[in-house]
C-alpha positions as CSV (number, residue, x, y, z in Angstrom):
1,X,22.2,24.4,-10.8
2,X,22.6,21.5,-7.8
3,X,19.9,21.0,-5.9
4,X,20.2,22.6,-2.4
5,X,17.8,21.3,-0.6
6,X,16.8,17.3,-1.7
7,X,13.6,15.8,0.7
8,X,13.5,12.0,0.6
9,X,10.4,10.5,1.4
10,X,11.2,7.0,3.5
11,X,13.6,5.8,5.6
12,X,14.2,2.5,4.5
13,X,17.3,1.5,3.0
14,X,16.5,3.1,-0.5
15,X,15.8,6.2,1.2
16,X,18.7,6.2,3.9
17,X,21.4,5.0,1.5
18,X,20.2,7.5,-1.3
19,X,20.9,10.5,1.8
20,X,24.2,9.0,2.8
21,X,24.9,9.4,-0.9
22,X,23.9,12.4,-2.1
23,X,25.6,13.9,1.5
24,X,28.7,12.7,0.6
25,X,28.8,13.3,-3.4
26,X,26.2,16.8,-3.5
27,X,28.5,18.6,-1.0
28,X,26.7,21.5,0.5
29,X,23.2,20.7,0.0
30,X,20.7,19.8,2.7
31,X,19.2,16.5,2.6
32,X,16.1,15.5,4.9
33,X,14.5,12.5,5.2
34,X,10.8,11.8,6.2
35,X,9.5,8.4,7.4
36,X,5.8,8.2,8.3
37,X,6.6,5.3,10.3
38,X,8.7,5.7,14.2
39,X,12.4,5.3,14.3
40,X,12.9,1.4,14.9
41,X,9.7,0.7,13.5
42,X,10.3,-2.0,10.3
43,X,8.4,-5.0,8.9
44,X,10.1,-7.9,7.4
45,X,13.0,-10.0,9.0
46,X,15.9,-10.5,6.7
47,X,17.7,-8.9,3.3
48,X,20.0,-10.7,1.2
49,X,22.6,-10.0,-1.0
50,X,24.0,-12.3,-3.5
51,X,28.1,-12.7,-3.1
52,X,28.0,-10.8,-6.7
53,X,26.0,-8.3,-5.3
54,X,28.5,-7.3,-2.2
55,X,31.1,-7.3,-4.8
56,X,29.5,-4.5,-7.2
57,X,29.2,-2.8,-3.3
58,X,32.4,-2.9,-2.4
59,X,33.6,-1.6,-5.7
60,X,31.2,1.7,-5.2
61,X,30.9,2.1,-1.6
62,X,34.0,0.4,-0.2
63,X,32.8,2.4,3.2
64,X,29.4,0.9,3.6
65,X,30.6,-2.1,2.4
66,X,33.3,-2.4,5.6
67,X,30.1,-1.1,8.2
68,X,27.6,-3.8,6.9
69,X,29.7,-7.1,6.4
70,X,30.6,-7.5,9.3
71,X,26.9,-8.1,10.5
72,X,26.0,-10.3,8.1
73,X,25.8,-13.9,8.1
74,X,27.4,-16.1,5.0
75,X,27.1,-19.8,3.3
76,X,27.9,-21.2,0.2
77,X,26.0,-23.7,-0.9
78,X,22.2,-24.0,-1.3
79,X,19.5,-26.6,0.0
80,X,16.3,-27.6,-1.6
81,X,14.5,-30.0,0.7
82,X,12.6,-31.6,-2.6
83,X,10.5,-35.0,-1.1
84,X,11.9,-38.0,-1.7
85,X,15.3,-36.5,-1.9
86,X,17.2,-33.2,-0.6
87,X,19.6,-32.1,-3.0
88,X,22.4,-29.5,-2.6
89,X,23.4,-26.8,-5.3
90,X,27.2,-26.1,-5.0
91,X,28.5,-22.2,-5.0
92,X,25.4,-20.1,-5.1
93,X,27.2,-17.9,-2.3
94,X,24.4,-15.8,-0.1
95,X,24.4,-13.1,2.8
96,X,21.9,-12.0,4.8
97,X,21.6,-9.4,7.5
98,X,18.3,-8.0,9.5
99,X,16.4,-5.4,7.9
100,X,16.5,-3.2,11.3
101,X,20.1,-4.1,11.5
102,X,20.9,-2.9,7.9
103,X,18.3,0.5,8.6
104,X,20.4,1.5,11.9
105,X,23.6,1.1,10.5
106,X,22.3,3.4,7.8
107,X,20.5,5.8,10.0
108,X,23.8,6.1,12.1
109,X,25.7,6.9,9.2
110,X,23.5,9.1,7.9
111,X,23.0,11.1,11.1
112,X,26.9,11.0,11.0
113,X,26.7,12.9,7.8
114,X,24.5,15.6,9.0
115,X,21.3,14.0,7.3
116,X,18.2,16.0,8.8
117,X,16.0,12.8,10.1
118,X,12.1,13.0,10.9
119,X,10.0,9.9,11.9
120,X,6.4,9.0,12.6
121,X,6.0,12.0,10.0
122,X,3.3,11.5,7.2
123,X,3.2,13.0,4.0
124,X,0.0,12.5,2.4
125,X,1.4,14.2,-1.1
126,X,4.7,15.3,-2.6
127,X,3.2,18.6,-3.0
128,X,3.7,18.9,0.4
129,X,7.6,19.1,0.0
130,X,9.8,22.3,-1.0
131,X,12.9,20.4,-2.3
132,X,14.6,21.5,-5.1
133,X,15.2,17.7,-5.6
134,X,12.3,15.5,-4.4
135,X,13.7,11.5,-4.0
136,X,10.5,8.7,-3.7
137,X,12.1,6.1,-2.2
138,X,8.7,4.8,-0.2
139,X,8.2,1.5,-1.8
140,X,5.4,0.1,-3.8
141,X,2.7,2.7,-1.9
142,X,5.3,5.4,-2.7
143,X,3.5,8.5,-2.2
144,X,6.0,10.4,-4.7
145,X,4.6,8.5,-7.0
146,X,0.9,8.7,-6.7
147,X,1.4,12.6,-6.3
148,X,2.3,12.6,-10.0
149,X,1.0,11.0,-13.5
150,X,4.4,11.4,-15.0
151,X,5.7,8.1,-13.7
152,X,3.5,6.0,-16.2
153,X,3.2,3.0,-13.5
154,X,2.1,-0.5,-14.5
155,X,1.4,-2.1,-11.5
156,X,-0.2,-6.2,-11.6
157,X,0.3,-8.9,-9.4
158,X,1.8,-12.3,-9.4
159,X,-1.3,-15.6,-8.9
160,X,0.5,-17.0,-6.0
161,X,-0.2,-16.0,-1.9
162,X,2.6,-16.0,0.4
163,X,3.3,-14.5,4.2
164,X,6.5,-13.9,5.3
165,X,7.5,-15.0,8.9
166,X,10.8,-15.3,10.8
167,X,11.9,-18.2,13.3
168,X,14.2,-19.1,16.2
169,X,15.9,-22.2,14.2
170,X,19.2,-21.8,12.5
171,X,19.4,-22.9,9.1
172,X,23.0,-23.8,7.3
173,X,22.5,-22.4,4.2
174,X,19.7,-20.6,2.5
175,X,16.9,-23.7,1.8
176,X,13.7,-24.2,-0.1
177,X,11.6,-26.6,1.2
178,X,8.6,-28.2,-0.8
179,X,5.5,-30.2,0.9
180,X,2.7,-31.6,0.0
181,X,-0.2,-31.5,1.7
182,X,-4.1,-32.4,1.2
183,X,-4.7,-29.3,0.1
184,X,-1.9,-29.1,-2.7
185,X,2.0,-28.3,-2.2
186,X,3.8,-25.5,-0.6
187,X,7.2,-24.2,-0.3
188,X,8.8,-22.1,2.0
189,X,12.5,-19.8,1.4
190,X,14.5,-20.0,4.5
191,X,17.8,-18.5,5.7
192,X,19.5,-16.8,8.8
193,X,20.3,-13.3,9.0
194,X,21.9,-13.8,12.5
195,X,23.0,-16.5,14.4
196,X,19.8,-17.4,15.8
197,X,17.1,-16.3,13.8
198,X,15.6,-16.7,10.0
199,X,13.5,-15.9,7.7
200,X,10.8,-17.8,6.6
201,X,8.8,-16.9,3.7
202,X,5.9,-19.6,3.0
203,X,4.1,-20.0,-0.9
204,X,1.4,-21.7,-2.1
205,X,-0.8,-21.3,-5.7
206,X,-4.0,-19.3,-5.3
207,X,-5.9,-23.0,-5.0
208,X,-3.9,-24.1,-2.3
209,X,-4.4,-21.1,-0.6
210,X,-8.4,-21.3,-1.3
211,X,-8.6,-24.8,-0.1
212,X,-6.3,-24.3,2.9
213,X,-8.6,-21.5,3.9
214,X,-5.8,-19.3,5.2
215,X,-7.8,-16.1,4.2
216,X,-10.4,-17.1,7.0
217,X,-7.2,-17.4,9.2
218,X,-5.3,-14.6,11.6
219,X,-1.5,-14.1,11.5
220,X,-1.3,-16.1,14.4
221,X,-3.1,-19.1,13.1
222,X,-1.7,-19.1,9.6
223,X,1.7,-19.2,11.6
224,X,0.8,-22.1,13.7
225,X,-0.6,-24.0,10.8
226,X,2.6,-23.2,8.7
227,X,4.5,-24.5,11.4
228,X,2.7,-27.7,11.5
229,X,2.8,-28.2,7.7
230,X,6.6,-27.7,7.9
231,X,7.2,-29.1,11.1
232,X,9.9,-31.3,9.8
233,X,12.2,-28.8,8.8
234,X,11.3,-25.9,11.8
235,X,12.3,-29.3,14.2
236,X,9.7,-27.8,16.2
237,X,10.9,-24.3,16.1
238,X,7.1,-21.4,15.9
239,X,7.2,-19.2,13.3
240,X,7.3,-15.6,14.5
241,X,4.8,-12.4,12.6
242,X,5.8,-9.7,11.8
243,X,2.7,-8.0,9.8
244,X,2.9,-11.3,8.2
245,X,-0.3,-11.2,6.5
246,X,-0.7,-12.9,3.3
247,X,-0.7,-11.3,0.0
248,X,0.3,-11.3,-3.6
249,X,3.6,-10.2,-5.0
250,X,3.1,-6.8,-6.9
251,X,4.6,-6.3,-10.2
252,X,5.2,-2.7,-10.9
253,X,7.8,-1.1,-13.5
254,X,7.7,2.9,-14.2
255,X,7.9,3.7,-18.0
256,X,9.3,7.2,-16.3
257,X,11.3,7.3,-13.0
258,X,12.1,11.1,-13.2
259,X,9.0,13.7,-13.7
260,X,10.1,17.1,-13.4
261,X,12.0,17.6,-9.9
262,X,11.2,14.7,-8.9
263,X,13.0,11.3,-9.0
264,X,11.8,7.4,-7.9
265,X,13.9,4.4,-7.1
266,X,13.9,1.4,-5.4
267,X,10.5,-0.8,-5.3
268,X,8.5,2.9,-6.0
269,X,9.8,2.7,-9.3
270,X,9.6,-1.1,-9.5
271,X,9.6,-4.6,-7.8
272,X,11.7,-7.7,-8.0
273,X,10.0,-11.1,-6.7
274,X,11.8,-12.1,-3.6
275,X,13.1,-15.6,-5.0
276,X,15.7,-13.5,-6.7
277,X,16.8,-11.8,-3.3
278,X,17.5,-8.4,-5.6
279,X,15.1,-5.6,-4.3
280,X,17.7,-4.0,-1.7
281,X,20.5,-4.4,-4.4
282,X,18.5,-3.1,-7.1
283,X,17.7,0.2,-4.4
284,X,21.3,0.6,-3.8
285,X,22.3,0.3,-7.3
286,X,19.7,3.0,-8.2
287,X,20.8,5.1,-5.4
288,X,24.6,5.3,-6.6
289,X,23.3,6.0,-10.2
290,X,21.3,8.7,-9.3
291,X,23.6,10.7,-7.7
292,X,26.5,10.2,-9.6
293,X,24.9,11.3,-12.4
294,X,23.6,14.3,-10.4
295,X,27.2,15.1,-9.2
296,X,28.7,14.4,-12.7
297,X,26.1,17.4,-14.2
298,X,26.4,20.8,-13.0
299,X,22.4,20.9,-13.5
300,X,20.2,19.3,-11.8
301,X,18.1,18.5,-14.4
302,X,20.8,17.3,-17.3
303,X,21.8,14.9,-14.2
304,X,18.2,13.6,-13.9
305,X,17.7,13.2,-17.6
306,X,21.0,11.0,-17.6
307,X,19.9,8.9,-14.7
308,X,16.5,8.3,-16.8
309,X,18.4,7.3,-19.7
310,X,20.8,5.2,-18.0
311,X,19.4,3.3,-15.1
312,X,16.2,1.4,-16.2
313,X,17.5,-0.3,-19.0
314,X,20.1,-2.1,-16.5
315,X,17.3,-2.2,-13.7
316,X,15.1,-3.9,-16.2
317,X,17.9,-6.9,-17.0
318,X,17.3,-8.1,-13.1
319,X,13.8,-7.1,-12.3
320,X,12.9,-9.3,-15.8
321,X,14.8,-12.0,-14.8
322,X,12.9,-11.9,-11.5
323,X,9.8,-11.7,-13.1
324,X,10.6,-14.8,-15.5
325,X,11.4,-16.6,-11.5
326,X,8.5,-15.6,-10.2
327,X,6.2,-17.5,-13.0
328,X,8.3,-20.4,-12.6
329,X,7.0,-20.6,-8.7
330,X,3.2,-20.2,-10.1
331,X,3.6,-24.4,-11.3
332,X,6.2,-25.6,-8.8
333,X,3.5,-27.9,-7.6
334,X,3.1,-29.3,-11.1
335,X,6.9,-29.8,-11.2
336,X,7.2,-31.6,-8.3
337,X,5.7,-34.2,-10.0
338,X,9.0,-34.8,-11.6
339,X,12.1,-36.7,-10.7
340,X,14.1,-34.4,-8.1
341,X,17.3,-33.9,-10.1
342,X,14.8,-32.5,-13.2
343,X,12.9,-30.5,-10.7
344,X,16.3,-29.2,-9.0
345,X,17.3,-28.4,-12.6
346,X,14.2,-26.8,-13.4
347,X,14.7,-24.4,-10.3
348,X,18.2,-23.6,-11.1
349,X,17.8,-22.4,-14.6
350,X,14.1,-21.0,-14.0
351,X,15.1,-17.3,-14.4
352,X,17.0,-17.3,-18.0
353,X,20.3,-16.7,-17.2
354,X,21.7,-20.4,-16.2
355,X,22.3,-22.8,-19.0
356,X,24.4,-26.2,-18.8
357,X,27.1,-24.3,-19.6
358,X,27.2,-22.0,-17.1
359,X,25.7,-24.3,-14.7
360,X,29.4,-26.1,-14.6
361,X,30.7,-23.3,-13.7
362,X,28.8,-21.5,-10.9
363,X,27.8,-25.0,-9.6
364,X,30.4,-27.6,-10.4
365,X,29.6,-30.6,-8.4
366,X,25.7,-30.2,-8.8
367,X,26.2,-29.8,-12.6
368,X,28.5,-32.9,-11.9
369,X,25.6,-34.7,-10.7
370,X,23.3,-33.5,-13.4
371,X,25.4,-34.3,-16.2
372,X,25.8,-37.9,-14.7
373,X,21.9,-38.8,-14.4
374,X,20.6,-36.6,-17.6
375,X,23.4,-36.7,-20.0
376,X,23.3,-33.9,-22.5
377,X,21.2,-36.2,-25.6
378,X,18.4,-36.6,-22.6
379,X,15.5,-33.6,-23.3
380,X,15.8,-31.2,-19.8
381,X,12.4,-30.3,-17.9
């Protein structure tokens, strides 16, 4: 039997594109959606999606696909401002859109779809709910998941401290910048999401963070002394908070993502470190194989033992290669001690799945470069 009532817990874009969904491919059933936070409410600044990422989207949601695009800002190539030498890498092709952009979009479409909406709603347990189906889609604090043991979470966190701001400065493509200061190096991601306005996510090892004393620090302040430290590339431009406090990156992965009638996905069932740019792809991908495989079984629960089967394996191919990123950032101050082209190299390859080979073909004129300076009987970084 379908489910005929499904209750999603948050209203991110997980939560919002798992309703759109399961409105459009569970015909007939009644799907509600409860946000503890108000409508408009979001922390964060910007989401990006990869070039191959829009292209798996437009293959399975050709509709959301036409709404969001439009919104979003594009480039090419990337920039790592590396000292002594900026370097560009050729072809790595990123979007980016705001996060309460991308959420009202969703909302609108959902509320198009006759998606029952409640904000500034708390549920303190899943208990709480009468959904046949019951979606956790509430991030890494996911109450779903805390309201049951079946999920089997294994939940650690990364050494390095980082705070994620935005800025008024436009940046060209999406940059990392590296500096070193007294206190020991630190790099920040940056990249617009409109016109105007970026994200600007600032990392440092737990010693640099020590030693620069940033715990001691408000958000304010730790903006204003970010700002100063990267000065150079802000061209004066403040850095803007947003509940930017700093923090460690939480790696979680869910052994079980379904437990009984109710289902997980998204960064409640597990994370993927930010340098990868993969958590709201990884949500929609889990979103579209949950409820086809809920709308390809007649019961509910045959379709939820198929999305169990199916989904993490594939989920776990990213989220490991975003792990394996993530470590590399944990000694990019060590690194830096190398020649630029080796450290550029280094950072290009860091998550597993660029070699040389394919290296030439995803960035031909950096690989160019590469090849020219460290020809292939040279040892690599």
């Amino acid at each position: 039997m379908k489910p005929k009532l499904i209750d999603i817990v948050g209203a991110g874009p997980a939560g919002l594109y798992t309703a759109i969904l399961a409105r459009r491919l569970l015909q007939g059933a009644r799907v509600r959606v409860t946000e503890q936070n108000p409508q408009g409410a979001t922390f964060g600044f910007g989401v990006v999606f990869s070039y191959e990422a829009l292209d798996f989207l437009r293959a399975d949601d050709p509709e959301l696909h036409a709404l969001i695009t439009p919104q979003m800002e594009r480039w090419q190539n990337m920039t790592l401002n590396i000292p002594g030498r900026p370097l560009t890498i050729d072809g790595v092709g990123f979007t980016a859109i705001g996060r309460l952009r991308l959420i009202e979009i969703l909302r609108e479409r959902a509320a198009t779809l006759g998606v029952e909406l409640r904000f500034d709603t708390r549920i303190d347990s899943a208990d709480l709910l009468d959904g046949d189906l019951i979606v956790g889609a509430d991030g890494i604090n996911s109450v779903v998941r805390q309201s049951d043991q079946g999920f089997q979470p294994s939940l650690e966190h990364f050494g390095n401290c980082f705070a994620w701001f935005g800025t008024p400065r436009r940046f060209e493509t999406l940059t990392q910048s590296f500096v070193q200061t007294r206190h020991g190096a630190l790099n920040a991601h940056h990249y617009r999401y409109a016109p105007d306005i970026s994200t600007f996510i600032v990392e440092c090892t737990k010693d640099t963070f020590e030693l620069s004393k940033f715990a001691s620090m408000s958000e304010a302040e730790s903006a204003c002394v970010c700002a100063g430290i990267f000065s150079e590339v802000l061209e004066g431009a403040p850095l803007i908070t947003n509940r930017s406090v700093w923090r460690q990156f939480p790696r979680l992965w869910c052994e079980r993502w379904v437990s009984g009638n109710r289902v997980i996905l998204g960064d409640a069932a597990h994370t993927a470190h930010f340098s990868v740019g993969s958590g709201t792809r990884l949500a929609f991908d889990d979103a579209i194989a949950l409820m086809r495989c809920l709308s390809e079984h007649d019961d509910m629960y045959a379709g939820l033992a198929a999305y169990q089967e199916m989904r993490p394996p594939i989920a776990a191919k990213i989220v490991n290669a975003a792990n394996t990123s993530a470590l590399w950032y944990e000694s990019f101050d060590d690194r830096l001690k190398s020649e630029p082209i080796d450290f550029a190299f280094s950072y290009i390859t860091r998550s597993g799945r660029v070699d040389r080979d394919r290296l030439r073909k995803i960035a031909p004129e950096f690989a160019k470069l590469y090849d020219a300076e460290r020809p292939a009987t040279v040892p690599v970084l």
